[in-house]
C-alpha positions in Angstrom: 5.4 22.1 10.3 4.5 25.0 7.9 1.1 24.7 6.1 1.7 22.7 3.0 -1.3 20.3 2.5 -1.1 17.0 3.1 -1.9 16.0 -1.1 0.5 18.8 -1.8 3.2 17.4 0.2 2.5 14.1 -1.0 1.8 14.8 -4.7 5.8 16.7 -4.0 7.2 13.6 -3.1 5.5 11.1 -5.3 6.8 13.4 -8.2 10.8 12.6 -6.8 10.1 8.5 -5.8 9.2 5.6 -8.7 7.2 3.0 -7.6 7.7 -0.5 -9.1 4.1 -1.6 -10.1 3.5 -5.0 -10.7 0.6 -5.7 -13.0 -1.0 -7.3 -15.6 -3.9 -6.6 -17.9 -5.3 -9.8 -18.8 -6.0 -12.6 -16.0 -2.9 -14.6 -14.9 -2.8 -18.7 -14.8 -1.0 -19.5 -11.9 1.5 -22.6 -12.6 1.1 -25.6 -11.0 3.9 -25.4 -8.9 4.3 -22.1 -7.7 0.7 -22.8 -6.5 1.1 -25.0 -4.3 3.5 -22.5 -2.2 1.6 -19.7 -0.7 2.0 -16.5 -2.0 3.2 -14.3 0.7 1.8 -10.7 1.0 3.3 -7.8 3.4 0.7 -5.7 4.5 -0.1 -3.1 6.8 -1.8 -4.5 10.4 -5.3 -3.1 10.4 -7.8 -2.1 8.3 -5.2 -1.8 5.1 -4.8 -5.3 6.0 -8.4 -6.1 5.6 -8.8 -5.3 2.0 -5.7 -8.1 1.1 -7.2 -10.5 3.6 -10.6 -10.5 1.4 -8.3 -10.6 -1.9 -6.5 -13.9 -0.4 -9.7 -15.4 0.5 -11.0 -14.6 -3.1 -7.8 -15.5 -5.1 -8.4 -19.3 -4.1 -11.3 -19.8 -6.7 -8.1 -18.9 -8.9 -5.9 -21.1 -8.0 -3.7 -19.2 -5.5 -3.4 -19.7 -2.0 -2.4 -16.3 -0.7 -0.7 -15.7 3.2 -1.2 -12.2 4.8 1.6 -11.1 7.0 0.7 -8.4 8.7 3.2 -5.7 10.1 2.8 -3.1 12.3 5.7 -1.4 11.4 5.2 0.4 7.9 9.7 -0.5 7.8 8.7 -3.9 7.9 7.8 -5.0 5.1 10.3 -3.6 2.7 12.9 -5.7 4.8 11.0 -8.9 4.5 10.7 -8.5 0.9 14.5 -7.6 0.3 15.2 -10.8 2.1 12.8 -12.8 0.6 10.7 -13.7 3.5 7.4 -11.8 1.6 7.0 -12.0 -2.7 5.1 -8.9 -2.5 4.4 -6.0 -0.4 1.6 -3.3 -0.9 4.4 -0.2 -0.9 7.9 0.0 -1.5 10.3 2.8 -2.9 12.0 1.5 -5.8 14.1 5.4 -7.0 14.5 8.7 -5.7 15.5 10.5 -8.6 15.4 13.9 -6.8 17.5 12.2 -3.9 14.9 13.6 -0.9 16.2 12.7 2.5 13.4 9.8 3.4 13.6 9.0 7.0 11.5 5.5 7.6 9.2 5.8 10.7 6.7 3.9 12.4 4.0 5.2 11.5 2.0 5.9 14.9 5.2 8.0 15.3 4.6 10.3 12.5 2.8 12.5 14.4 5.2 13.0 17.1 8.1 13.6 14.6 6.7 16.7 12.5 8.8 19.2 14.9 11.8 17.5 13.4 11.1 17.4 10.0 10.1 19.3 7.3 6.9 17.6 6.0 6.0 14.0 7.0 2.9 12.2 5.5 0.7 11.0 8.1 -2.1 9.2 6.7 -5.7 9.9 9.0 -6.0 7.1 10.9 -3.1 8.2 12.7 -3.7 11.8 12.7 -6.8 11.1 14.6 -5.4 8.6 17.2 -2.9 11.7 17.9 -5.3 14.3 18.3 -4.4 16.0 15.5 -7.2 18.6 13.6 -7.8 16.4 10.6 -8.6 19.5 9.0 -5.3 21.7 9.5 -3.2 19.3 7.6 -1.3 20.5 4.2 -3.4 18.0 1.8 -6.2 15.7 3.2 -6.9 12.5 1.7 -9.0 13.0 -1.3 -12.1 11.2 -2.6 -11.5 8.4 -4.7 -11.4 10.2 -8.5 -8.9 12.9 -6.8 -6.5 10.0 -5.7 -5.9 7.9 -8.3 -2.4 9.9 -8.9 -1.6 9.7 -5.4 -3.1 7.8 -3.0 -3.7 4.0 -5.3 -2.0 1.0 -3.3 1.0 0.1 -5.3 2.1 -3.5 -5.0 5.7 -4.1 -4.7 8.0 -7.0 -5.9 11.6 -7.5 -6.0 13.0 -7.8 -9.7 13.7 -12.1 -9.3 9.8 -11.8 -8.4 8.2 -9.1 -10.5 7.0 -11.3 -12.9 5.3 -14.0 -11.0 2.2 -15.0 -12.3 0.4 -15.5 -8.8 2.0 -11.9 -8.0 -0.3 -10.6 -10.9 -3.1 -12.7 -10.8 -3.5 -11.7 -6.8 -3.4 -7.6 -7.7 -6.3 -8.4 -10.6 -8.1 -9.8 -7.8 -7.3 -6.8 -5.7 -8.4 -4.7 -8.0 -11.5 -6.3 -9.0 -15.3 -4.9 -8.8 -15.9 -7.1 -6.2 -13.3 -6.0 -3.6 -14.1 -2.4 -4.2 -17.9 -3.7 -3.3 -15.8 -5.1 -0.4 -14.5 -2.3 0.6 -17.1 0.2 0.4 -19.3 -2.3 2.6 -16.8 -2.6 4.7 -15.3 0.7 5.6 -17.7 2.9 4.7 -16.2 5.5 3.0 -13.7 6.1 5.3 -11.2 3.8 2.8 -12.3 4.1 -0.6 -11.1 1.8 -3.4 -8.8 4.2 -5.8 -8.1 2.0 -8.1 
């Protein structure tokens, strides 16, 4: 892999996807109905999983009973949300304008696959479990002001879904003051809340 940083490469590919992000700026009143279904959220197994998990356990004083589904594939998810098995998912590539070749990987493969490619995103906890020098990389994973463009959780929803009140009401809670005290507690700095 040449030396491109990790942000650089990222900031590069960010600028040819569009993420659909589903959001709302004032709280959300979750219908009767649809509240009484669980909201289904796709999420990452692990630690990126933790952060929801609190969000679901909070979004009940609101009304909203919220089910984390954890994956451990990172392919997962978009699947499960095209077939309507999730309503929302925490990533998922809505355009590529600049038609880049994307090549969906496991994740814990990443590291094994940069021979064959020519720049793959390989976020640190992976890079670390593979041995790789967290500090050769093309663009680390900046602190939280620096990754607002770039690094910010995006929630995804198909287009039947988008507009779901529970959808919103759970990213408000997601991104609220008390799950970035969550996650600071929690993790330590080694996730920081970028939203």
């Amino acid at each position: 892999m040449t030396s491109l940083s990790c942000s650089r490469f990222l900031a590069l590919l960010l600028s040819g996807l569009t993420f659909l992000s589903v959001g709302s700026a004032a709280p959300a009143q979750a219908p009767a109905a649809a509240s009484d279904k669980p909201l289904k959220v796709g999420v990452s197994a692990g630690p990126y999983g933790d952060v929801p998990r609190e969000a679901a356990r909070l979004s009940v004083r609101q009304g909203i009973k919220a089910e984390i589904i954890e994956f451990t594939d990172w392919n997962q998810p978009n699947a499960a949300l095209q077939a309507g098995d999730i309503e929302t998912s925490v990533l998922d590539v809505a355009e590529n304008p600049k038609k880049l070749q994307i090549v969906e990987t496991d994740a814990a493969q990443l590291p094994r696959s940069l021979d064959d490619v020519a720049a793959a995103f390989v976020t640190s906890n992976y890079a670390y479990l593979a041995g790789l020098d967290l500090n050769t990389g093309l663009v680390s994973e900046p602190a939280a002001e620096e990754a607002k463009p770039y690094f910010t959780r995006v929630f995804a929803a198909r287009e039947d879904r988008k507009d779901d009140p529970r959808i919103k009401t759970f990213i408000e809670i997601y991104r609220s003051q008390p799950m970035k005290d969550f996650t600071l507690a929690k993790f330590k700095g080694s996730i920081l809340p970028a939203w």
